[in-house]
LOTITI-538868 format. One record per residue (C-alpha): chain; x, y, z. Coordinates in Angstrom, 2 decimals. Each point is the difference from the previous one (the first is absolute). Layout:
N
 chaine       u       v       w
      A       X       Y       Z
...
This chain:
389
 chaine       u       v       w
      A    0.00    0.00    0.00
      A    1.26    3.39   -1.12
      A    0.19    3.45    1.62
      A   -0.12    2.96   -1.34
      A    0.34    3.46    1.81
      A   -3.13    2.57    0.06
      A    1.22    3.53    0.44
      A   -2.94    2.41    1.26
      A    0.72    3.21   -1.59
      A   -0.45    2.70    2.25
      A    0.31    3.82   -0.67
      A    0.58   -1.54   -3.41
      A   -3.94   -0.74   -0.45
      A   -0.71    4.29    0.34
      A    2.78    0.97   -2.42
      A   -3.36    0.51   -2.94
      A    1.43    0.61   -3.38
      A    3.89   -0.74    1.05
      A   -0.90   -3.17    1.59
      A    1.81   -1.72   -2.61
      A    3.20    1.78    0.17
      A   -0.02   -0.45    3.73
      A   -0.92   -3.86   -0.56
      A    2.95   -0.41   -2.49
      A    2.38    1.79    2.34
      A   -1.00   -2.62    2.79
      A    0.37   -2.84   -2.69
      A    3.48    0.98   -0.88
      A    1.14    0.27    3.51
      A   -1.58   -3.54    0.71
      A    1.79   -0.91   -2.85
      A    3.54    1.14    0.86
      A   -0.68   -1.24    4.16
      A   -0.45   -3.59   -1.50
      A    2.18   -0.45   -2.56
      A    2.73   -1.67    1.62
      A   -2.14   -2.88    1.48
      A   -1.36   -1.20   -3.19
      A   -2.49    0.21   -2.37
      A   -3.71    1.39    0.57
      A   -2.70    1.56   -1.77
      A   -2.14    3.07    0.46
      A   -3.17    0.95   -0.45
      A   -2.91    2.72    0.92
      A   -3.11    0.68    0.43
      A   -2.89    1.06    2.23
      A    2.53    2.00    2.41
      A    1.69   -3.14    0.25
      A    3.54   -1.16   -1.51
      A    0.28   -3.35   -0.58
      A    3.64   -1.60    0.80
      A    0.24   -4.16   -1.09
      A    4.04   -1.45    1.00
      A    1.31   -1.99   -2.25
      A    1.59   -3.63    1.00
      A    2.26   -0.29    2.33
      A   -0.18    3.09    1.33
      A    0.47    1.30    4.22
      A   -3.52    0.72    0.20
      A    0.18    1.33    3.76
      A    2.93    2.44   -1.17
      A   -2.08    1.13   -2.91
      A   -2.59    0.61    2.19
      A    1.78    1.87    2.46
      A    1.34    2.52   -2.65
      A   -3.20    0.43   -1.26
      A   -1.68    1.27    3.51
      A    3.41    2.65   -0.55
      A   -0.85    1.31   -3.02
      A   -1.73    3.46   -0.15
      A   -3.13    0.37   -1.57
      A   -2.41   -3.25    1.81
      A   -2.61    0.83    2.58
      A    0.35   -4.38    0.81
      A    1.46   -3.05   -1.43
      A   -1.36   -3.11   -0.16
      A    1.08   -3.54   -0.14
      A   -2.84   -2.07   -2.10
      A   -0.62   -2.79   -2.49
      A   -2.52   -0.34   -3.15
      A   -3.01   -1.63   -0.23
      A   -3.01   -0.27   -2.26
      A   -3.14    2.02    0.69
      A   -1.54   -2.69    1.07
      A   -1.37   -0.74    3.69
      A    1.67   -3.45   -0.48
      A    3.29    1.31   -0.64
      A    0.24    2.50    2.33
      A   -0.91   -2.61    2.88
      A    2.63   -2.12   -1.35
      A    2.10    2.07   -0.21
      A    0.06    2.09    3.48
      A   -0.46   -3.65    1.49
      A    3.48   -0.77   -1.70
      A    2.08    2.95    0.08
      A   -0.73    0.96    3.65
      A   -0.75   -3.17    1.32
      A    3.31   -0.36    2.26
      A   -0.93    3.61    1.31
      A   -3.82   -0.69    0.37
      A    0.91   -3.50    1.69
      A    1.93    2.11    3.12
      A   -2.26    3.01    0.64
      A   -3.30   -0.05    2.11
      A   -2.01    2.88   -1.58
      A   -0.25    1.43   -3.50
      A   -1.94    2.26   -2.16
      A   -0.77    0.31   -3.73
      A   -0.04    2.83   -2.14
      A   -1.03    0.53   -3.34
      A    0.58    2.68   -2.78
      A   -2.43   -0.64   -3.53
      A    1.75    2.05   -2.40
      A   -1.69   -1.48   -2.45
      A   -3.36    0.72    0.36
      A   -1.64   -3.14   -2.19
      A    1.23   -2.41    2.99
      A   -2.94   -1.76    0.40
      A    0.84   -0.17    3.87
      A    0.08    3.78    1.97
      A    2.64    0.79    2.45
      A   -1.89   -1.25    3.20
      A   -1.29   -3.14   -2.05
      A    3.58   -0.55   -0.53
      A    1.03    0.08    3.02
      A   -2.62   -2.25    1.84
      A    0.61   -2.66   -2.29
      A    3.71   -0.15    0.05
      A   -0.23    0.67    3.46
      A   -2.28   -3.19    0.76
      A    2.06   -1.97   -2.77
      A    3.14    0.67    2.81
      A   -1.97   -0.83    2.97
      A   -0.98   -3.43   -1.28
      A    3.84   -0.56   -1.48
      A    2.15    1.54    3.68
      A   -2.02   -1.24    2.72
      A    2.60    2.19    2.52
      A   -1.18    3.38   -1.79
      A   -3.19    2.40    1.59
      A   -0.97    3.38   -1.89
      A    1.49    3.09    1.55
      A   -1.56    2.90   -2.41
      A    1.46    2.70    2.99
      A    3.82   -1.13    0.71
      A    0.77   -3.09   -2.30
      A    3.30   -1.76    0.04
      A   -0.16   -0.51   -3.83
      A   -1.97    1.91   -2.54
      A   -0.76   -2.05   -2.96
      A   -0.44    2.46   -2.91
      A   -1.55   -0.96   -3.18
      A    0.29    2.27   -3.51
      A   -2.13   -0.13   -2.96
      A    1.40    2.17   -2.37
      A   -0.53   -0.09   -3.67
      A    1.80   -2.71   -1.29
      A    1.08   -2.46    3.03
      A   -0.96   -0.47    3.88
      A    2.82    0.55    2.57
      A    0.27   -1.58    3.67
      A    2.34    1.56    2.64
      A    0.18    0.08    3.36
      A    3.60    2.33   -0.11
      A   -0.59    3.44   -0.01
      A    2.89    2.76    1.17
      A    0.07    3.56   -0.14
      A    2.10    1.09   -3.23
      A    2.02    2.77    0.62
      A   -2.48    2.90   -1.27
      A    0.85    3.05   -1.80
      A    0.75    0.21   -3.73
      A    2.66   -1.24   -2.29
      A    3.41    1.53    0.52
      A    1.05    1.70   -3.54
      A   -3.81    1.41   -0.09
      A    0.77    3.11    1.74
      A    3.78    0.94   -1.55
      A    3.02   -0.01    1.76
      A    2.00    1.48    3.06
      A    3.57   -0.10    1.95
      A    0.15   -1.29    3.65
      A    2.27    1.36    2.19
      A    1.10   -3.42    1.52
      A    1.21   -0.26    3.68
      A    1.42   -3.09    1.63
      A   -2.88    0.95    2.42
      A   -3.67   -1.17    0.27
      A   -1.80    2.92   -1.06
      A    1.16    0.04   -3.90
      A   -0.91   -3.99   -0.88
      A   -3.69    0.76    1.02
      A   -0.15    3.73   -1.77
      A    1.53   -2.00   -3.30
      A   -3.36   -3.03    0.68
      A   -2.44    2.60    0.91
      A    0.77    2.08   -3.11
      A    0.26   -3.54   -2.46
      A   -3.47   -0.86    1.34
      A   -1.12    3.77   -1.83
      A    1.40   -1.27   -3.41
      A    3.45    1.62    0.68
      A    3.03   -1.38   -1.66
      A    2.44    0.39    2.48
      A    3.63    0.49   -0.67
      A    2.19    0.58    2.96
      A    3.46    1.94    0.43
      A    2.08   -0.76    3.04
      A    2.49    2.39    1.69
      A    3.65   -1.77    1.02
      A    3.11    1.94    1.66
      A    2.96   -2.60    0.62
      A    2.16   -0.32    1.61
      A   -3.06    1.25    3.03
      A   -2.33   -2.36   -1.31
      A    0.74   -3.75   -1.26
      A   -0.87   -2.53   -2.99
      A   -2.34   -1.57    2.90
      A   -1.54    2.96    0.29
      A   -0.91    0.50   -4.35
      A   -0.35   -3.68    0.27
      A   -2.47    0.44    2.50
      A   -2.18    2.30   -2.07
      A    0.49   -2.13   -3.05
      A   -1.89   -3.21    1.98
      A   -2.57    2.04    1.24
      A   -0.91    1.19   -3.86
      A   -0.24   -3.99   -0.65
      A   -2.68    0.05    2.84
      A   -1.75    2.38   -1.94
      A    0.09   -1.64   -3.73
      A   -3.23   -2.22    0.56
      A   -1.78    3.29    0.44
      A    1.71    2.37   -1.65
      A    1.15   -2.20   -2.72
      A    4.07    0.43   -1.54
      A    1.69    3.17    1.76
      A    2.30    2.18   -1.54
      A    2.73    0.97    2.58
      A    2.38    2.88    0.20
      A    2.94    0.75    2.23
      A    1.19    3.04    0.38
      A    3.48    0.25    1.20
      A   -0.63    2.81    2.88
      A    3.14    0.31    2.29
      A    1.84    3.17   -2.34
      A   -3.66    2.05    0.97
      A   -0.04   -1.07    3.62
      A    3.58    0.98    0.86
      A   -0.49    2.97   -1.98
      A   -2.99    0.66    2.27
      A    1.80   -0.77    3.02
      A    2.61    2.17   -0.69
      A   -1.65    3.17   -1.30
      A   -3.40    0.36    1.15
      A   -1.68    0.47    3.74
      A   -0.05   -2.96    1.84
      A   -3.53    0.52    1.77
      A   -1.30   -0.14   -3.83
      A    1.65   -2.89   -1.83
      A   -2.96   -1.94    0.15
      A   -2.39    2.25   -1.76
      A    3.27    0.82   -2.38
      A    0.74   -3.27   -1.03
      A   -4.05   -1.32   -0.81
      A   -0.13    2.84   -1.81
      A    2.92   -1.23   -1.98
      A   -1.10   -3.56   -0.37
      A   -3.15    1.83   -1.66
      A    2.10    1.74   -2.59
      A    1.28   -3.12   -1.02
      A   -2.78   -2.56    0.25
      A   -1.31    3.05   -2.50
      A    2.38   -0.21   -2.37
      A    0.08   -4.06   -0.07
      A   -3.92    0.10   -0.04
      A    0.13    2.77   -2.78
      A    1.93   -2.98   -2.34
      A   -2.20   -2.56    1.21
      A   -3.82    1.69   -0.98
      A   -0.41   -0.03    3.47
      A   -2.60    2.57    0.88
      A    0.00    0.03    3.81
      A    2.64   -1.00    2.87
      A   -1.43   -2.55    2.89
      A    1.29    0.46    3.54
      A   -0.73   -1.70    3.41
      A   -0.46    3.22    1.97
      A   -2.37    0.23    2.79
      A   -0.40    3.30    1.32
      A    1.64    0.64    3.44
      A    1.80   -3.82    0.03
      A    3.23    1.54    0.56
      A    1.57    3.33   -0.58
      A    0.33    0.17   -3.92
      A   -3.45   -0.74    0.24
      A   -1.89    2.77    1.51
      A   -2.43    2.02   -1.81
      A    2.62    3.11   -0.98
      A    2.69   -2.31   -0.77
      A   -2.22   -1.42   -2.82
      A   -0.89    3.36   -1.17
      A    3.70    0.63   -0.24
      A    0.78   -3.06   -1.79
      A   -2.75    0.59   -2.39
      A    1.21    3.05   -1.24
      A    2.99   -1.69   -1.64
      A   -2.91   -2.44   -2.12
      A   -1.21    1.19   -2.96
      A   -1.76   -3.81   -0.80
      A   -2.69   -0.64    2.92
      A    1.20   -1.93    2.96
      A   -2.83   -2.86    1.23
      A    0.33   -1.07    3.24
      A   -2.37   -2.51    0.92
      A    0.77   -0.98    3.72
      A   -0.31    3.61    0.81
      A   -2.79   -0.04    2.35
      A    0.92   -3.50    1.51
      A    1.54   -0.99    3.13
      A    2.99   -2.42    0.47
      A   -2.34   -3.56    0.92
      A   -2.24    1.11   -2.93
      A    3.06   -0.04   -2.23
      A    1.66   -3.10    1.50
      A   -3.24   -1.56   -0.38
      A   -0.10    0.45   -3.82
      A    3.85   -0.99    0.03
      A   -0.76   -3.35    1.96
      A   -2.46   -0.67   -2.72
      A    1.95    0.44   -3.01
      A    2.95   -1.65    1.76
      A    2.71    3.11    0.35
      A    0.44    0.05    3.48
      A    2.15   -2.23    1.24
      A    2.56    1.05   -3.04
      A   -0.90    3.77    0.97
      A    1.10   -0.31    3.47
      A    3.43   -1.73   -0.91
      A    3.06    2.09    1.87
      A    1.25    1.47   -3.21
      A   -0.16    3.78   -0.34
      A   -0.86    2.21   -2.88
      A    1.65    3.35   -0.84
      A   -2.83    1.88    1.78
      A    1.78   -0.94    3.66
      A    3.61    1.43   -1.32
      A    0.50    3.25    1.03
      A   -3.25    0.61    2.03
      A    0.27    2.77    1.77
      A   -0.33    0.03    4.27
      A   -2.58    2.83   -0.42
      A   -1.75   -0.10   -2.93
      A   -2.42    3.17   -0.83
      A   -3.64   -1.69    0.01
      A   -1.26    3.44   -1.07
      A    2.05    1.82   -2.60
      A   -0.61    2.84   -1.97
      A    0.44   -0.57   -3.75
      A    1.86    3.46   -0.59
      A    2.60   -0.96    2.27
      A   -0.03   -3.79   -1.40
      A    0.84    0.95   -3.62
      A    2.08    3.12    1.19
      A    2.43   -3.00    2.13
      A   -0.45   -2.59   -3.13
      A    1.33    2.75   -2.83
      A    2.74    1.07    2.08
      A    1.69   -3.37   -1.14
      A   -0.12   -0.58   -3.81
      A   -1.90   -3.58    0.02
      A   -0.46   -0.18   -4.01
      A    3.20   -1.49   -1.30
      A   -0.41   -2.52    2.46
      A   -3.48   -0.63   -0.81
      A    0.71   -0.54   -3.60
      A    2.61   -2.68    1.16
      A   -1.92   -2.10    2.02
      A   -3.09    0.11   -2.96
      A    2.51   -0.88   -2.20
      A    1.96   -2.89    1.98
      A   -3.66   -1.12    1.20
      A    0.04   -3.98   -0.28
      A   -2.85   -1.89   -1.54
      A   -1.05   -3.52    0.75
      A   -3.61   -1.78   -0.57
      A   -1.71   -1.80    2.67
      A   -1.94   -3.07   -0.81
      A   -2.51   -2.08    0.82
């Protein structure tokens, strides 16, 4: 007996006349997710994409990446049948038999797509439902708190029988909604502002800042891990480093201490610009949250944003640090977040740093050091490497 995948569309289903582009975008991503595990086929219809493995492939891996991929309200795991009464009872009786045989209370549900079922939803249901009574003499009907829902489908062409339904990871397709440049930390905020932005269509690329000999390989290789946490969402990641430690001791040694922070994201800006500028990249992605630490208060953001001339999305903003972690246990970039490897943001950090600073007297400090020719270095020696699934 065969499964297949059902993937509920979600935000899809309201998309009116650009369904299909939407649908197509979610397709291709499918598409690339599953590629290396074999062959499969696709198909849609009725808000619903229809995925069917091919032999020998790692069903339960296919199915995890599916519940990863942008774009599906739920998944399903669920096998054929004819529209027949017959066929569905065999077949629910088969497929979910060594599941039905262990449980003590079950429900059936019903969806009649296809409206010239002879049977309606309820009908369907009370028959199937006595048809497993007689057949798993351990079972009792729960409608209110089941341990299994049997779910039966008559769509259009065939019946479907599942009893596996998961959330799907929501939102819609990443490459729907254009692309943008993450400002990637080896901390936890920037792995869940890169997610949260993929689940709103956003392609994310993501540039990284390094400064040996202060910071080490562990530290890049670090960051480079937790972009393979985020492939199954985000899908393949283009990565940039930017070699950073000519800036920093230039900012160490010519500007005010009590400002370096502010100085130096404002720098990081400039050239995540410049990168994104070759890229098509239309925004820049960081993990701010307003207050979390000092760079982070409201008027060191305003300061920092008046070096960006691309907007600057920051989708944690408003969240606290469990809310974050909670996201980051979720998509599995916390316990590589938290290693003991430091990024460039710790070198240099100032005792005292200015949590309220006045953007006169932030440029005035940052132009009294010529930055650019060091700028146009670093964009130029910036290293490139793709991240894959």
């Amino acid at each position: 007996m065969k499964e297949i995948f059902l993937l509920k569309e979600g935000e899809i289903a309201l998309k009116g006349l650009n369904k299909r582009n939407f649908e197509e975008a979610f397709i291709k991503n499918l598409r690339h997710r599953l590629k290396p595990l074999g062959k499969f086929e696709y198909t849609r219809a009725q808000s619903t994409v229809y995925v069917v493995p091919g032999e020998d492939v790692d069903v339960d891996e296919a199915f995890s990446r599916c519940c990863k991929v942008f774009g599906a309200a739920a998944v399903c795991r669920a096998v054929v049948c004819e529209k027949s009464m017959e066929s569905i009872a065999e077949t629910a009786v088969e497929y979910l038999g060594d599941e039905l045989s262990c449980k003590r209370t079950f429900k059936v549900e019903a969806k009649r797509s296809d409206k010239h079922f002879p049977l309606k939803s309820p009908e369907i249901c009370a028959e199937l439902g006595g048809i497993l009574l007689d057949k798993f003499t351990n079972l009792s009907v729960d409608v209110k708190n089941p341990e299994i829902t049997v779910t039966v489908e008559i769509r259009d062409t065939n019946a479907y029988v599942h009893a596996v339904r998961v959330s799907g990871a929501g939102g819609i397709p990443v490459g729907t909604s254009g692309k943008a440049m993450l400002l990637l930390s080896g901390g936890i905020d920037s792995p869940v502002a890169a997610y949260m932005m993929a689940k709103r269509g956003i392609c994310v690329e993501a540039i990284h800042f390094a400064a040996p000999p202060y910071t080490s390989e562990r530290a890049r290789l670090k960051v480079e891990r937790l972009c393979e946490k985020l492939t199954p969402y985000c899908g393949d990641i283009k990565f940039f480093c930017v070699p950073f430690t000519k800036i920093q001791e230039a900012l160490r040694d010519n500007c005010p201490e009590e400002l370096f922070t502010i100085i130096m994201r404002r720098l990081m800006m400039e050239i995540a610009q410049r990168v994104a500028a070759k890229e098509d990249c239309m925004a820049l992605i960081t993990g701010e949250s307003v207050g979390q630490v000092a760079s982070q208060t409201l008027g060191a953001m305003v300061c920092t944003d008046a070096a960006c001339r691309i907007p600057v999305f920051r989708p944690v903003i408003g969240m606290d640090k469990t809310e974050i972690i909670e996201i980051s246990r979720k998509i599995d970039t916390f316990e590589t977040s938290i290693e003991p490897y430091e990024d460039c943001c710790t070198v240099f950090t100032p005792k005292h740093p200015k949590t309220r600073p006045i953007l006169e007297e932030v440029v005035k400090a940052q132009e009294s050091f010529d930055f650019e020719p060091l700028i146009a270095e670093a964009v130029e020696n910036t290293e490139l490497k793709v991240i894959k699934l």
